[in-house]
N, C-alpha and C positions, 0 to 999 in steps of 0.2 A: 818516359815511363812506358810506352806504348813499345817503343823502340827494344826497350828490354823485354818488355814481355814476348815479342815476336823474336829476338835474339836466343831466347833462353827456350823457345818453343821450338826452333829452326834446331838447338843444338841436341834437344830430348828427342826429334826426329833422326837424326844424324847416330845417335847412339844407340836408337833402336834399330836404326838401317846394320849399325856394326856389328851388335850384338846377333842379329839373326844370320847375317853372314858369319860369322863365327859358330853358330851352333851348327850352320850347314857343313862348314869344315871339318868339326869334331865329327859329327856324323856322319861324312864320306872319309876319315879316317878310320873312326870304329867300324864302319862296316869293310873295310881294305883288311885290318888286325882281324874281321873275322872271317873274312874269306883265306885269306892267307892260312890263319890255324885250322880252320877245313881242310883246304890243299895238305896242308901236311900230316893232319890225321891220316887224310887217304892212302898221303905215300907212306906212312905207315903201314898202313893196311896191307896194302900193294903187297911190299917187302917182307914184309913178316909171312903172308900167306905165300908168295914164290919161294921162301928160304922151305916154310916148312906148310904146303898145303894143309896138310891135316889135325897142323896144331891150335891151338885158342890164339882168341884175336887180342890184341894189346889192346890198352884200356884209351877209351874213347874220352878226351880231353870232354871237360865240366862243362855244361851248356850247352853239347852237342849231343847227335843220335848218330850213331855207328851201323853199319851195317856189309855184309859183305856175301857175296854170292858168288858159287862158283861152279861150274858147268864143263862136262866133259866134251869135249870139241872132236876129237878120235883118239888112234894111236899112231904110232910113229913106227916108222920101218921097225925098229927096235924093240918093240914090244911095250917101252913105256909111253903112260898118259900122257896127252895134253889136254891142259886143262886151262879153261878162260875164268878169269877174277876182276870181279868188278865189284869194286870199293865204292860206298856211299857215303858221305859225314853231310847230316843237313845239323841246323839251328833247330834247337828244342823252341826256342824263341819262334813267333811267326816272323821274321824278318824277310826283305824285298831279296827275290830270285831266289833260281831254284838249288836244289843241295848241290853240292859237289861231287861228281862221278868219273870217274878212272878204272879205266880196264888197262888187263895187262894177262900175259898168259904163262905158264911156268908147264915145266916135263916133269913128271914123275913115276919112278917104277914101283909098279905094284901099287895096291888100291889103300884108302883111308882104311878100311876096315882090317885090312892085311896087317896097317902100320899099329892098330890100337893095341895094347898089350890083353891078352884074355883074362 
């Protein structure tokens, strides 16, 4: 009897050992699924602001914060802007590390305000 009950105690040990290495898995998955749809928010971002600098920003996947900034860097022989874009998607969530950020620069002639319709 004795034998069973350290048998059965060895094995409830054993399945807590699995069970928390399994939650650490899930865990270092979910947090890969959320990095990833960060990254790809940004290049989102990225893309949409080089196609078109001065237009609205696509919508920022559920559970995240968006953000995007963009700064004039000069001008180019040619007379058009260059302009620097730097993309941020962090976790609305406090989750571990920091948001996600991607810079990228695009050309453009004539200014935001030129382009908006009056």
């Amino acid at each position: 009897m004795l034998f069973s009950l350290m048998g059965m105690l060895l094995a409830l040990a054993a399945t807590r050992t699995a069970l928390t290495a399994l939650s650490r898995a899930s865990s270092a998955a979910g947090q890969a699924e959320r990095i990833e749809r960060a990254l790809t928010a940004a290049r989102n971002l990225l893309e949409a602001q080089r196609a078109l600098p001065c237009g609205p920003l696509p919508p920022c996947p559920r559970g995240f914060s968006c953000s995007v900034e963009r700064s004039l860097l000069g001008r180019a022989r040619d007379g058009s802007l260059l302009l620097g874009i730097e993309a941020t998607v962090g976790s609305e969530r406090q989750g571990p590390g920091p948001p996600v950020r991607l810079v990228t620069a695009a050309r453009r002639t004539g200014t935001c305000s030129e382009a908006q319709p009056q």
